[in-house]
C-alpha positions in Angstrom: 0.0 0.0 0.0 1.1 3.6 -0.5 0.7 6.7 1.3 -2.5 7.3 0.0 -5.3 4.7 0.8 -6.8 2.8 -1.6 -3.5 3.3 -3.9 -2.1 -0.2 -4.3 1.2 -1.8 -6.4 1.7 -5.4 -6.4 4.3 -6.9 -7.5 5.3 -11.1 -7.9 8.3 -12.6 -5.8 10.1 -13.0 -8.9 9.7 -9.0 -9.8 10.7 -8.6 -6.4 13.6 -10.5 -6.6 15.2 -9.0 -9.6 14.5 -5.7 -8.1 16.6 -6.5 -5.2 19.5 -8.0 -7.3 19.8 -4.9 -9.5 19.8 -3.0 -6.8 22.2 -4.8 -4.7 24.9 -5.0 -7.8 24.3 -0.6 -7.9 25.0 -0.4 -4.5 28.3 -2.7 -4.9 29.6 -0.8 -7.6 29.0 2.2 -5.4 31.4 0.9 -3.1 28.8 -0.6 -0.4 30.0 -3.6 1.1 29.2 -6.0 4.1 28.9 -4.0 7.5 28.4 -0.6 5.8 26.0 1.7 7.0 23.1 2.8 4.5 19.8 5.0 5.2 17.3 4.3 3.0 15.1 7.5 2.9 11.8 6.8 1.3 8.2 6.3 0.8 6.9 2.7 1.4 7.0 0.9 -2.0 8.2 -1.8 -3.6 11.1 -0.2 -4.1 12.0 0.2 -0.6 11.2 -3.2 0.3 14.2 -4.1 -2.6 16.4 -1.9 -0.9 16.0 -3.0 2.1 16.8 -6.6 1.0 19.4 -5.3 -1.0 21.3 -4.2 1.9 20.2 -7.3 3.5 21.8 -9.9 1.0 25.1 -7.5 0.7 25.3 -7.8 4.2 25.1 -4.2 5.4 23.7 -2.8 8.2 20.6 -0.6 7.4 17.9 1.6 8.5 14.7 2.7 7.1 13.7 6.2 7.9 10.5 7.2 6.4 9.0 10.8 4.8 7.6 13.5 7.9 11.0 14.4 9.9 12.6 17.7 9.9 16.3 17.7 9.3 17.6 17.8 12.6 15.5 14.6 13.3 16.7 12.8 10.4 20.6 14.0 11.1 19.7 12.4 14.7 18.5 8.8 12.9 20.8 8.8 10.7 23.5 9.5 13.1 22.1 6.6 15.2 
């Protein structure tokens, strides 16, 4: 579900799956590696979800901070 109710994407585990391998080979040729640190500052989507695994199968350590926080608040959870 999205931010909005009602709005809706599905996607299949295999779409999801080669999501999260395309996005964990771009975040390995940007240098991330196993116990890096990554934010991941989005709306919920499928595309998070990837992201998240993404980190996940790489091995790095991540967070998930979502849309609403001021600046100072997201320096502070990023930070954490």
């Amino acid at each position: 579900e999205k931010d909005e109710p009602g709005e809706q994407e599905q996607v299949t585990y295999r779409q999801l799956l080669e999501l999260t391998c395309r996005l964990g080979n771009t975040l390995k040729r940007q240098g991330v590696k196993r116990d890096d640190r990554v934010t991941i500052y989005m709306p919920p989507c499928p595309l998070a979800v990837a992201s998240m695994l993404a980190c996940a199968r790489i091995g790095a350590v991540h967070t998930v901070v979502f849309a609403g926080f001021s600046a100072e608040s997201l320096a502070d959870r990023i930070r954490d």
